[in-house]
PyMOL Python script that loads the backbone (N, CA, C, O; Angstrom):
from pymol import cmd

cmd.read_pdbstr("""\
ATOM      1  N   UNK A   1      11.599  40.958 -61.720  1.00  0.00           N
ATOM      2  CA  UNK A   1      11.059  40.679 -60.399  1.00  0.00           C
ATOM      3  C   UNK A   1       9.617  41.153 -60.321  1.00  0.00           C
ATOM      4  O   UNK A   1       9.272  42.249 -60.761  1.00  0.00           O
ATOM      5  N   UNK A   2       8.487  39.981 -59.539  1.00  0.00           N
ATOM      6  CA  UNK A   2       7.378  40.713 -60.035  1.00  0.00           C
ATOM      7  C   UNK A   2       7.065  41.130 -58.545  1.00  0.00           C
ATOM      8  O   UNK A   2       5.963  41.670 -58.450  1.00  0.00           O
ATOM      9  N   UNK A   3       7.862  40.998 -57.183  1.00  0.00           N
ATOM     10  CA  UNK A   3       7.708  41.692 -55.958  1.00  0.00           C
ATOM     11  C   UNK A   3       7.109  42.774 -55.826  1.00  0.00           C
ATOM     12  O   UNK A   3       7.299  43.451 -56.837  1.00  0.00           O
ATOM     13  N   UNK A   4       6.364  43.381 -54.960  1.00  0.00           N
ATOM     14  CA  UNK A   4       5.656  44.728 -54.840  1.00  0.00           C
ATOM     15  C   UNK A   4       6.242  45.026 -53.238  1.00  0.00           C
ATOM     16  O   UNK A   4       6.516  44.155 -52.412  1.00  0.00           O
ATOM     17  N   UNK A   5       6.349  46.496 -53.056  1.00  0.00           N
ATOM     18  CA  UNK A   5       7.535  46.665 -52.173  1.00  0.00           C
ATOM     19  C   UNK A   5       6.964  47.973 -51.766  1.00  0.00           C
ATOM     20  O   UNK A   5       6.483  48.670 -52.659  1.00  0.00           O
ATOM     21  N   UNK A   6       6.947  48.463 -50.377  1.00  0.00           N
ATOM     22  CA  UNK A   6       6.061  49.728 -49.353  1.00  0.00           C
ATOM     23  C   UNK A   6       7.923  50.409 -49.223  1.00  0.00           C
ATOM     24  O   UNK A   6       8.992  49.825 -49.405  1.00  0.00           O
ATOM     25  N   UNK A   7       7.620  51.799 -48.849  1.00  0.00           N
ATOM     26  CA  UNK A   7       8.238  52.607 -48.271  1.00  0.00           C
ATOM     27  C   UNK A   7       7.676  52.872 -47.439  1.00  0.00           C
ATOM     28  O   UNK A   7       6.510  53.258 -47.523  1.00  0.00           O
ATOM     29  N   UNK A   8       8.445  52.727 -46.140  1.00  0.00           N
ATOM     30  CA  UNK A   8       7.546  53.457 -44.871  1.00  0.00           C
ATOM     31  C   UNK A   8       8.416  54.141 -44.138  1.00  0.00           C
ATOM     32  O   UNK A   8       9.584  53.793 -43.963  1.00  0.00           O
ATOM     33  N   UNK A   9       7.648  55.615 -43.459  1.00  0.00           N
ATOM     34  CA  UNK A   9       8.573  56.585 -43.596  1.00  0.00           C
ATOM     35  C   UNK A   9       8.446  56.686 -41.763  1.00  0.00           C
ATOM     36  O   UNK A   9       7.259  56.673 -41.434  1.00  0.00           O
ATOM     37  N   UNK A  10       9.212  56.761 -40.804  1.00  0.00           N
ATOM     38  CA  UNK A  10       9.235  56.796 -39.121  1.00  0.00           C
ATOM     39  C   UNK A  10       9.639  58.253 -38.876  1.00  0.00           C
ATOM     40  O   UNK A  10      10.719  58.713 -39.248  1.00  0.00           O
ATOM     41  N   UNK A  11       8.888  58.806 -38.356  1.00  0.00           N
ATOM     42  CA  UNK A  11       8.785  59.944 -37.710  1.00  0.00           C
ATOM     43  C   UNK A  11       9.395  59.842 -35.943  1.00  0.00           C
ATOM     44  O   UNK A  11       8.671  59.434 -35.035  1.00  0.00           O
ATOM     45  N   UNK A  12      10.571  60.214 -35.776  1.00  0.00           N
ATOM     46  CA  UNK A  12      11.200  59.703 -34.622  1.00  0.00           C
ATOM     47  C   UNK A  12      10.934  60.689 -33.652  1.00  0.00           C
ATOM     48  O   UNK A  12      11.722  61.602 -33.898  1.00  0.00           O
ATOM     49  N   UNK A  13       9.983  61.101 -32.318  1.00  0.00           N
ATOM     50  CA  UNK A  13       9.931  61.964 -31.880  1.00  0.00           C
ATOM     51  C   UNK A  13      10.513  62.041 -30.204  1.00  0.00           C
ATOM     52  O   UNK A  13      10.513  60.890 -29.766  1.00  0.00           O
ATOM     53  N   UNK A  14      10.826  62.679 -29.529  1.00  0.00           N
ATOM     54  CA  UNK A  14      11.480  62.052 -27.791  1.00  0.00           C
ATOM     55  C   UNK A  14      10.740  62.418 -27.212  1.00  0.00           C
ATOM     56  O   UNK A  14      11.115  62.314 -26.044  1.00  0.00           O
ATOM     57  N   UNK A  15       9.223  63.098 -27.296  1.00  0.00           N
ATOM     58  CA  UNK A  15       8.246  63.487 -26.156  1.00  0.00           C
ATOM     59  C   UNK A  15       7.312  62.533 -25.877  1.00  0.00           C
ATOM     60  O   UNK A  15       6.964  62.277 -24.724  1.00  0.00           O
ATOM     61  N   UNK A  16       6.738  61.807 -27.167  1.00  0.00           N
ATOM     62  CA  UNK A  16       5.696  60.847 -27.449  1.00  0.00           C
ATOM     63  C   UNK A  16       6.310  59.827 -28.656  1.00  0.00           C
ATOM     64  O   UNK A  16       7.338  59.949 -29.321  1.00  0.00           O
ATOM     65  N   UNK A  17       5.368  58.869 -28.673  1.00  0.00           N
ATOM     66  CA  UNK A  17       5.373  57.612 -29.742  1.00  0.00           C
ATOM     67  C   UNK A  17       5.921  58.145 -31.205  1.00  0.00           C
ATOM     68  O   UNK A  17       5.493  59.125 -31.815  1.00  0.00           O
ATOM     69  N   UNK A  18       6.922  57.298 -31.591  1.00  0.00           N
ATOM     70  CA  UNK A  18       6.826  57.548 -33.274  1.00  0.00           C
ATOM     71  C   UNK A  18       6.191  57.517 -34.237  1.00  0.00           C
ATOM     72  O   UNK A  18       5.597  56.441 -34.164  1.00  0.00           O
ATOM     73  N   UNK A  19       5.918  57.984 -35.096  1.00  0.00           N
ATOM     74  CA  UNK A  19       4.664  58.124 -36.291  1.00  0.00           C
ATOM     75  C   UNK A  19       5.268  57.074 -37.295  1.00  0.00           C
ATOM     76  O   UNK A  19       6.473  57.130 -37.540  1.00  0.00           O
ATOM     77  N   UNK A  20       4.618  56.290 -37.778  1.00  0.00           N
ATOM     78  CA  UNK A  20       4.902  55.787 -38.894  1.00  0.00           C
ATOM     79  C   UNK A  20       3.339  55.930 -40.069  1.00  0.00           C
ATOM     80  O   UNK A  20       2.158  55.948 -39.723  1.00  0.00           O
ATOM     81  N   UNK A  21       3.760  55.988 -41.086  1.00  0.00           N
ATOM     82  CA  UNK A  21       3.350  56.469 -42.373  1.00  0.00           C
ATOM     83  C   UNK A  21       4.127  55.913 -43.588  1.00  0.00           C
ATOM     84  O   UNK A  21       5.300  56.122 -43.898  1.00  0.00           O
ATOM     85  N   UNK A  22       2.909  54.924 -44.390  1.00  0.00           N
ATOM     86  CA  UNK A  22       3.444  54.156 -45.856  1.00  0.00           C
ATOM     87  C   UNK A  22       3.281  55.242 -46.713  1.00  0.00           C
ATOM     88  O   UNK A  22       2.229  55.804 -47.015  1.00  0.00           O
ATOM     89  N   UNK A  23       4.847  55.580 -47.216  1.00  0.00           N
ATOM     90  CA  UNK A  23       4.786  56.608 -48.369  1.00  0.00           C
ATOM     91  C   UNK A  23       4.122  56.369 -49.626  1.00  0.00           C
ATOM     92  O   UNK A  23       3.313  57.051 -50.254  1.00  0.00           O
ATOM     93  N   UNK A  24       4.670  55.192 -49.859  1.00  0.00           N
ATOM     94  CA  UNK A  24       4.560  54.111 -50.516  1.00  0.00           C
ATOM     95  C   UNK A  24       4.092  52.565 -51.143  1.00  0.00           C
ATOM     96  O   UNK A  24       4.315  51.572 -50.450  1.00  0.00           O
ATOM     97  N   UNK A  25       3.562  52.452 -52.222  1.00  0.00           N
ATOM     98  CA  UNK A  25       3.122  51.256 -52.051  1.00  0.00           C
ATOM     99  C   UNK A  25       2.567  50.111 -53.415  1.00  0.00           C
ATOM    100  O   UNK A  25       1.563  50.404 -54.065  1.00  0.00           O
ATOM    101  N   UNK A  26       2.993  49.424 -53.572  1.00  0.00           N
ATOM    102  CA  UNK A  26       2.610  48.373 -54.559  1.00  0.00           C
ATOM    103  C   UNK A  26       3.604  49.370 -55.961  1.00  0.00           C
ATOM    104  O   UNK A  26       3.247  49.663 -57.102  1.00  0.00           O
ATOM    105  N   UNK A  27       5.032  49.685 -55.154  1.00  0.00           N
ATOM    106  CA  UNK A  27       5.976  49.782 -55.531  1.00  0.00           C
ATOM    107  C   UNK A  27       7.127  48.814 -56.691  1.00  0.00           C
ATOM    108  O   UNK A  27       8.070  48.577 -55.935  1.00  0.00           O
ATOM    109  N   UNK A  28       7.415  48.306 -57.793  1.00  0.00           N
ATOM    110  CA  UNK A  28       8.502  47.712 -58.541  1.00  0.00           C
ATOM    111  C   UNK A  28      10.039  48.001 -57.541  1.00  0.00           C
ATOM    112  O   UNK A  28      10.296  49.053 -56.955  1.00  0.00           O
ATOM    113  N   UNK A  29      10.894  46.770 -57.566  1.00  0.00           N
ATOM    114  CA  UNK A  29      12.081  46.656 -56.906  1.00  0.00           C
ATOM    115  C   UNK A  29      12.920  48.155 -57.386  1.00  0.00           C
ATOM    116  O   UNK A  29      13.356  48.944 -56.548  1.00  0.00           O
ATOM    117  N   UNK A  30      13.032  48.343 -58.745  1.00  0.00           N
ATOM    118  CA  UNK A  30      13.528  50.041 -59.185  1.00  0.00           C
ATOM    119  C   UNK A  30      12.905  51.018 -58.624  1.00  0.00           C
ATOM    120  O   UNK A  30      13.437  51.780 -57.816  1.00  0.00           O
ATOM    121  N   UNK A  31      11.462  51.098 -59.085  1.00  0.00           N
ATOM    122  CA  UNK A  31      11.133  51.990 -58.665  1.00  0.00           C
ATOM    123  C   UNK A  31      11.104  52.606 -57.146  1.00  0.00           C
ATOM    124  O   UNK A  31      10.935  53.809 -56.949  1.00  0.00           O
ATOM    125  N   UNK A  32      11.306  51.549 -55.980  1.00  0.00           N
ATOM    126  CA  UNK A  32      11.786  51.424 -54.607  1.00  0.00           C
ATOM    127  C   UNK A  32      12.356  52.358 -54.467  1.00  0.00           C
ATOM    128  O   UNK A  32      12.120  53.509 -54.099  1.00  0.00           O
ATOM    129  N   UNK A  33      13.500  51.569 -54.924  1.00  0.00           N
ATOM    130  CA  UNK A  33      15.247  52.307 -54.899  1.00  0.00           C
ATOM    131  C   UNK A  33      15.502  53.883 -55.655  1.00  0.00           C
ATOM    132  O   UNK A  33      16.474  54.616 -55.471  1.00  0.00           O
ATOM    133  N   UNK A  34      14.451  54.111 -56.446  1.00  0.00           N
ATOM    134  CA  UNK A  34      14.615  55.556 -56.927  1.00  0.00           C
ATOM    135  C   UNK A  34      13.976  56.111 -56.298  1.00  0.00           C
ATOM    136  O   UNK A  34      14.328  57.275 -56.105  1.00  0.00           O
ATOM    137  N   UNK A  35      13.111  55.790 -55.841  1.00  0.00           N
ATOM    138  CA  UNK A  35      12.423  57.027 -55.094  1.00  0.00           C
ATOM    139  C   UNK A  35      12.756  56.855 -53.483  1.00  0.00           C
ATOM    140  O   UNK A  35      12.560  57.898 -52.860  1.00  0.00           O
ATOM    141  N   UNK A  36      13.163  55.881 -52.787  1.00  0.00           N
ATOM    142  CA  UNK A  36      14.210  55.818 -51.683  1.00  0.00           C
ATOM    143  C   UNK A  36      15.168  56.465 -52.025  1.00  0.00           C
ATOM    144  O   UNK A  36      15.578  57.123 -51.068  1.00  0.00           O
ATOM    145  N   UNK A  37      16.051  56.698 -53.392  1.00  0.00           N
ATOM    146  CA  UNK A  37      17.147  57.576 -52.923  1.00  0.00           C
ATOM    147  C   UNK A  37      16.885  59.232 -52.943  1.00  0.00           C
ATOM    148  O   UNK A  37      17.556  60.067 -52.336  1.00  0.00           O
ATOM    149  N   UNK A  38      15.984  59.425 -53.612  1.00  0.00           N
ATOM    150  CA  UNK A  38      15.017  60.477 -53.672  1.00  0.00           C
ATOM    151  C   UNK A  38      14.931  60.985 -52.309  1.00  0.00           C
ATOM    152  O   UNK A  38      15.695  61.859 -51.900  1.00  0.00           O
ATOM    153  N   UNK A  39      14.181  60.550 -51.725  1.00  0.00           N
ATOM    154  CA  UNK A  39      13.216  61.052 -49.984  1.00  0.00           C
ATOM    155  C   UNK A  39      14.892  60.820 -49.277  1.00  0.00           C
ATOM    156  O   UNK A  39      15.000  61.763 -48.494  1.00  0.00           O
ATOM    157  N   UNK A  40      15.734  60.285 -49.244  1.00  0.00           N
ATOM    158  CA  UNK A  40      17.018  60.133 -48.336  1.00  0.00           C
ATOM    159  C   UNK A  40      17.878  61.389 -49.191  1.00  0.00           C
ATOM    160  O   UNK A  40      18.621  62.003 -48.425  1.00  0.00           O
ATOM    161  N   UNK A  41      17.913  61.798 -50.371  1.00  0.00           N
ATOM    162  CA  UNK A  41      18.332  62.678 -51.092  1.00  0.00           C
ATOM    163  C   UNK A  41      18.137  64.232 -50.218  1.00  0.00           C
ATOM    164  O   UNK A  41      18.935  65.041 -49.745  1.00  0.00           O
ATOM    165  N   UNK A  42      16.516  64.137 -50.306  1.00  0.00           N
ATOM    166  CA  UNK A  42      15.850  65.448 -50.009  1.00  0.00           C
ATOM    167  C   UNK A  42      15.348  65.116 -48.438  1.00  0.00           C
ATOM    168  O   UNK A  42      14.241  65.455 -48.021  1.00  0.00           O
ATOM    169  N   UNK A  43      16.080  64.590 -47.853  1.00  0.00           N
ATOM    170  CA  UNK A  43      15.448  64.611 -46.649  1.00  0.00           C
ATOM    171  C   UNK A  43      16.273  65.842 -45.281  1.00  0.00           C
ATOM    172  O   UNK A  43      17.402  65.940 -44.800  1.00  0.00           O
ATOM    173  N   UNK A  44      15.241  66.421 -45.134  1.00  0.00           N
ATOM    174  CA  UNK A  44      15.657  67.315 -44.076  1.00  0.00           C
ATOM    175  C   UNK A  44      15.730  67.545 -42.802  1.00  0.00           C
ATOM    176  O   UNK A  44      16.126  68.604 -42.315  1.00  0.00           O
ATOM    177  N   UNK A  45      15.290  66.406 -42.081  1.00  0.00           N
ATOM    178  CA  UNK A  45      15.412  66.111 -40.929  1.00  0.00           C
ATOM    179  C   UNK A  45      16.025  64.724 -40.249  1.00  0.00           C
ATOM    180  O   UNK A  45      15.490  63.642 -40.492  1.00  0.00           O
ATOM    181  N   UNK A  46      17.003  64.814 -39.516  1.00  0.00           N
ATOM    182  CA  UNK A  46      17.621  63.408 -39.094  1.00  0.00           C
ATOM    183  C   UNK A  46      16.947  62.450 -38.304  1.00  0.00           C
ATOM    184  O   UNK A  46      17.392  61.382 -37.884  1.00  0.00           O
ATOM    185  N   UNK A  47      15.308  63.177 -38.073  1.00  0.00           N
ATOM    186  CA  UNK A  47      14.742  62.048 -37.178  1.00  0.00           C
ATOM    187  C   UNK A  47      13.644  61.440 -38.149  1.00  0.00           C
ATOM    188  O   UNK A  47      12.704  60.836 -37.632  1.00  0.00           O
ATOM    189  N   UNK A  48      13.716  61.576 -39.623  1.00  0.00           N
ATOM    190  CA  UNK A  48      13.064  60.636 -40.316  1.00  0.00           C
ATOM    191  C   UNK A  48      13.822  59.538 -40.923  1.00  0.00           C
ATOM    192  O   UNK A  48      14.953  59.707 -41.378  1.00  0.00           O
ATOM    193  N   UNK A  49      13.039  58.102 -40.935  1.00  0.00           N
ATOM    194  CA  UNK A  49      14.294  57.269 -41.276  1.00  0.00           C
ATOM    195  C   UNK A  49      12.936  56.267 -42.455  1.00  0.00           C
ATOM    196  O   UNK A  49      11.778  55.870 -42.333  1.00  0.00           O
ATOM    197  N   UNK A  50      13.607  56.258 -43.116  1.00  0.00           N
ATOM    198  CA  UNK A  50      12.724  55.480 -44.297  1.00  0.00           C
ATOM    199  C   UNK A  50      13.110  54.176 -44.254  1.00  0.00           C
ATOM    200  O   UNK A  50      14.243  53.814 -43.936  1.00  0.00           O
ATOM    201  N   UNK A  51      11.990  53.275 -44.639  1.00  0.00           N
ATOM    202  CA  UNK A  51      12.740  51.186 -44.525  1.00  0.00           C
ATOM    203  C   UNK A  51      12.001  50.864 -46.179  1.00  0.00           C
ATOM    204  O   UNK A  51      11.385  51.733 -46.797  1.00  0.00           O
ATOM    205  N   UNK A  52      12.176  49.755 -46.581  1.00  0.00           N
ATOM    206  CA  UNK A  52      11.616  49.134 -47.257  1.00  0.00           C
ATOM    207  C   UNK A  52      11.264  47.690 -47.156  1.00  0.00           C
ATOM    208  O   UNK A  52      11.957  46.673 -47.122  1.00  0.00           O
ATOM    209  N   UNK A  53      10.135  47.877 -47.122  1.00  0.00           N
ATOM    210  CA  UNK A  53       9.565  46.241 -46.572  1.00  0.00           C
ATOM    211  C   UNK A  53       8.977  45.301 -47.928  1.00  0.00           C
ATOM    212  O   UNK A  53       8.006  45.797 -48.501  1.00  0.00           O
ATOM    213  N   UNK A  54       9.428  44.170 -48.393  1.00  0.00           N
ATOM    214  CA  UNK A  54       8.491  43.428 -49.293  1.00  0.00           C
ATOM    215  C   UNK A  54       6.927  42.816 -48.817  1.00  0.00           C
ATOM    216  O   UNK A  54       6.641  41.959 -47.981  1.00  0.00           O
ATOM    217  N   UNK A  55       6.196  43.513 -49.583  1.00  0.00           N
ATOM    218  CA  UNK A  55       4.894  43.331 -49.117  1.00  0.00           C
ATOM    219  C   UNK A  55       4.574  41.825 -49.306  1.00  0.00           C
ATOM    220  O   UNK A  55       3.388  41.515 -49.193  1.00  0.00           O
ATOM    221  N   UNK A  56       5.228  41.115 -49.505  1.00  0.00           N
ATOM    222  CA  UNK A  56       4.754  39.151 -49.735  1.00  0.00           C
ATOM    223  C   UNK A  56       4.841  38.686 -48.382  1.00  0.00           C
ATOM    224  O   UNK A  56       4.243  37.696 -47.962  1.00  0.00           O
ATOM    225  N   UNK A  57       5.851  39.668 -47.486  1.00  0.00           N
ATOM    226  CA  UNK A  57       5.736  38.987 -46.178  1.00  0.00           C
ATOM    227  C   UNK A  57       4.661  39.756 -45.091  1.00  0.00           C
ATOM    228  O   UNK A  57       4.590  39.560 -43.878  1.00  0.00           O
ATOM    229  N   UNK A  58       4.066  40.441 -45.699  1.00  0.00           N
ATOM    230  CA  UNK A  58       2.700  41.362 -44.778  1.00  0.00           C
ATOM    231  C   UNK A  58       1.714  40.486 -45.135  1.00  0.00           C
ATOM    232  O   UNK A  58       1.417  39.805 -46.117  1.00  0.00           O
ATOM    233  N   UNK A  59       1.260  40.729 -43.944  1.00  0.00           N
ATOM    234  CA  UNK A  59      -0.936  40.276 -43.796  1.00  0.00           C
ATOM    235  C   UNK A  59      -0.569  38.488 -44.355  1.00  0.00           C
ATOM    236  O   UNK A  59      -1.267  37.817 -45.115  1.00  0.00           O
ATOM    237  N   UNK A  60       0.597  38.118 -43.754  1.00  0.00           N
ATOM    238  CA  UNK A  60       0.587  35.885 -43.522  1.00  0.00           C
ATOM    239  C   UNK A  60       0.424  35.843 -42.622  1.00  0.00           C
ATOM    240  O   UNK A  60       0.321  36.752 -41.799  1.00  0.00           O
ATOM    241  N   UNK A  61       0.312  34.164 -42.455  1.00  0.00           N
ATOM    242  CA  UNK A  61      -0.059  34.161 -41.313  1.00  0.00           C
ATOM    243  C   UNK A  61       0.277  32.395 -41.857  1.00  0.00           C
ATOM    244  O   UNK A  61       0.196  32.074 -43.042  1.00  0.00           O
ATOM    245  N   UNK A  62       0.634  31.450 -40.789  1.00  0.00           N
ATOM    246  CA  UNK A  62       1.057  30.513 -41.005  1.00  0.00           C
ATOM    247  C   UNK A  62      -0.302  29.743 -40.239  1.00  0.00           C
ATOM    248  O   UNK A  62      -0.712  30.092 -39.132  1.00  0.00           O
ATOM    249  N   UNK A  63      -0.936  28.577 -41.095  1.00  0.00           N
ATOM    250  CA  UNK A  63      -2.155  27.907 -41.324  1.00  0.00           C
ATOM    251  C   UNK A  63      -1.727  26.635 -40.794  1.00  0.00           C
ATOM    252  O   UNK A  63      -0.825  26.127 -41.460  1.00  0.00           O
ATOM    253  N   UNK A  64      -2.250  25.721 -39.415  1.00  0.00           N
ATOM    254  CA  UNK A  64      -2.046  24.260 -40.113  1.00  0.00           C
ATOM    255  C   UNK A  64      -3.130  23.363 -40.591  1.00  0.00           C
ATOM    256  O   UNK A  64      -4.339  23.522 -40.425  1.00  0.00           O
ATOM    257  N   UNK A  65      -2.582  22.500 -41.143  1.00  0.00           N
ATOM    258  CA  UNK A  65      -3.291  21.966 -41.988  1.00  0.00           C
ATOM    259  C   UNK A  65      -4.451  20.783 -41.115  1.00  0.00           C
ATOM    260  O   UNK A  65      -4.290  20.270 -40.008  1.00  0.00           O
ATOM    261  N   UNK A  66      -5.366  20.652 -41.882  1.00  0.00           N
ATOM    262  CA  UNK A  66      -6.567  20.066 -40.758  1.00  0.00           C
ATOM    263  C   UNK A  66      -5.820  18.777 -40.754  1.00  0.00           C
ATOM    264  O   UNK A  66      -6.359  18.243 -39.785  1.00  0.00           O
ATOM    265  N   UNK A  67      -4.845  17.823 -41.234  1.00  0.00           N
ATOM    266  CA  UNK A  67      -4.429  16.626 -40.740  1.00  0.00           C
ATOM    267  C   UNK A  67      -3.466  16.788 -39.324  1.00  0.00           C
ATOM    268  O   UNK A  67      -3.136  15.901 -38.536  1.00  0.00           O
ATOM    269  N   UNK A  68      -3.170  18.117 -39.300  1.00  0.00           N
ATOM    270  CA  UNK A  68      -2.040  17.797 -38.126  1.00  0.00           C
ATOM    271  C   UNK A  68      -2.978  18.484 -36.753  1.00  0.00           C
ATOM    272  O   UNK A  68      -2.325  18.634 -35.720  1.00  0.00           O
ATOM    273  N   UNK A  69      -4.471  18.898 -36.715  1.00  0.00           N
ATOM    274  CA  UNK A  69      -5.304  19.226 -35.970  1.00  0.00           C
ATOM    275  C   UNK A  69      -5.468  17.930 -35.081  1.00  0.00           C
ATOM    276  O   UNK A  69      -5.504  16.888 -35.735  1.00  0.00           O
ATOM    277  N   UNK A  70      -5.579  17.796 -33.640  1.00  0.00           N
ATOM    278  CA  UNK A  70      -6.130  16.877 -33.351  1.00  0.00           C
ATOM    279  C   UNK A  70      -7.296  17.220 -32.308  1.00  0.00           C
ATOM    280  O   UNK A  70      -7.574  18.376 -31.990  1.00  0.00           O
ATOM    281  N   UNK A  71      -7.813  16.317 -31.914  1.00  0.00           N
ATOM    282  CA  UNK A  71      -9.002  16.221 -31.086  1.00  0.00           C
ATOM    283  C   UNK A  71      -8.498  15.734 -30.122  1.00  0.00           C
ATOM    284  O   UNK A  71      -7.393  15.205 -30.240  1.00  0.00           O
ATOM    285  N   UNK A  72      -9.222  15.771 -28.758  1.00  0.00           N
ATOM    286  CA  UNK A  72      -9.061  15.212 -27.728  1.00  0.00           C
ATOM    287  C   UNK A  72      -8.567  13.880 -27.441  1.00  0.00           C
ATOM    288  O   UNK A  72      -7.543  13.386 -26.971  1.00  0.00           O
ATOM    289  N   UNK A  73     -10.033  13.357 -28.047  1.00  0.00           N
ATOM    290  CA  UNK A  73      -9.878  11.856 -27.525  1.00  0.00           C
ATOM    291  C   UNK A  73      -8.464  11.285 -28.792  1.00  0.00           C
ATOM    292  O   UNK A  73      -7.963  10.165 -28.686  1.00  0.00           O
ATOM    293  N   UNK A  74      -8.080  12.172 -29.769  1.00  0.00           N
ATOM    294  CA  UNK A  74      -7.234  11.476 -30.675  1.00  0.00           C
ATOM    295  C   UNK A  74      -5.467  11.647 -29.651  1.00  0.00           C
ATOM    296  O   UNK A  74      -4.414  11.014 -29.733  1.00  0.00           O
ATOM    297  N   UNK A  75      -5.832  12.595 -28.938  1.00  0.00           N
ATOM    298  CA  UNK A  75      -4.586  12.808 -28.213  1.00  0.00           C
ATOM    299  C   UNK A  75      -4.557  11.410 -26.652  1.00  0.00           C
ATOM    300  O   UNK A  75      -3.670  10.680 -26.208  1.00  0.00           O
ATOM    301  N   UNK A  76      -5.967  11.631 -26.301  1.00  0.00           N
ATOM    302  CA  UNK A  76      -5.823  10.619 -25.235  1.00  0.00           C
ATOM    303  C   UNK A  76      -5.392   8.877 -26.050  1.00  0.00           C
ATOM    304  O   UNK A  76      -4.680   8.138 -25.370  1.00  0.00           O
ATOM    305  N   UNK A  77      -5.598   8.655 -26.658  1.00  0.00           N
ATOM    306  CA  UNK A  77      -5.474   7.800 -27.776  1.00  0.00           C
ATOM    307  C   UNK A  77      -3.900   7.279 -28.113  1.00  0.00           C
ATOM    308  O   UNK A  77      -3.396   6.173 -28.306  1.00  0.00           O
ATOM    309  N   UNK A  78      -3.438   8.548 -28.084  1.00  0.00           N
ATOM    310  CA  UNK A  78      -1.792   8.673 -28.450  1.00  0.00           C
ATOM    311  C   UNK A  78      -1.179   8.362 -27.550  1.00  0.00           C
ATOM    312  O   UNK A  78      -0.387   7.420 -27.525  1.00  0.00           O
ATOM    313  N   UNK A  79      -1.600   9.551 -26.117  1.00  0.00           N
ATOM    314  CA  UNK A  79      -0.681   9.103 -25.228  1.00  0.00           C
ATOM    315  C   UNK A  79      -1.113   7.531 -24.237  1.00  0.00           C
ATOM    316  O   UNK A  79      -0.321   6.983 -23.469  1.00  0.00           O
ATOM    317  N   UNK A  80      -1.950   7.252 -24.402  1.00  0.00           N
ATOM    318  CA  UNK A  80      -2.127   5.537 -23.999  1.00  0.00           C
ATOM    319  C   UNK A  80      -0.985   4.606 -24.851  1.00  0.00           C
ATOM    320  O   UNK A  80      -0.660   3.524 -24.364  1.00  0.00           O
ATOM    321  N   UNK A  81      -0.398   5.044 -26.106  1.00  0.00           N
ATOM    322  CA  UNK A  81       0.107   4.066 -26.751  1.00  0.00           C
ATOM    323  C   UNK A  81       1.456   4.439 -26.155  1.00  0.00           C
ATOM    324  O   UNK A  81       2.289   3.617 -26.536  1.00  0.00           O
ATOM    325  N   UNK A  82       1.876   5.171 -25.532  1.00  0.00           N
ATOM    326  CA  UNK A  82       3.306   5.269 -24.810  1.00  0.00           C
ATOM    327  C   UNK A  82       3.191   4.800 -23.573  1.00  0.00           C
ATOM    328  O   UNK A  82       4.171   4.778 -22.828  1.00  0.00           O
TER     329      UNK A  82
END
""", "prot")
cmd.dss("prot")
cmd.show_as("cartoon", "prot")
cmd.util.cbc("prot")
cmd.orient("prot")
């Protein structure tokens, strides 16, 4: 797998906002999982909670393509033909 994969670690607090912090990063699918069981291994507090996110789905963004762009008058155009 040639995926690259973040650990990010949530700091859960009840007075103010939660902290989040990438432990992790441009991580191998193993190497993830070992060092996730690691930090959940040695973890000493119940209000930290670790995720793992695949970084292929960070920083997209869905593009359209300049044929399905239209212009004004291409829309007034359209709806005359209905």
């Amino acid at each position: 797998m040639s995926d690259k994969y973040l650990i990010i670690e949530q700091h859960k607090f009840s007075t103010f906002n939660d902290s989040w912090n990438v432990k992790y990063a441009n991580q191998s699918f193993d190497d993830t999982f070992n060092k996730l069981s690691a930090l959940e291994t040695l973890k000493d507090n119940n209000d930290k909670v670790y995720y793992i996110v695949n970084q292929k789905h960070l920083w997209s963004k869905d593009v359209k393509d300049d044929n399905e762009i239209k212009t004004a008058t291409q829309e007034t155009e359209q709806q005359e033909l209905f």
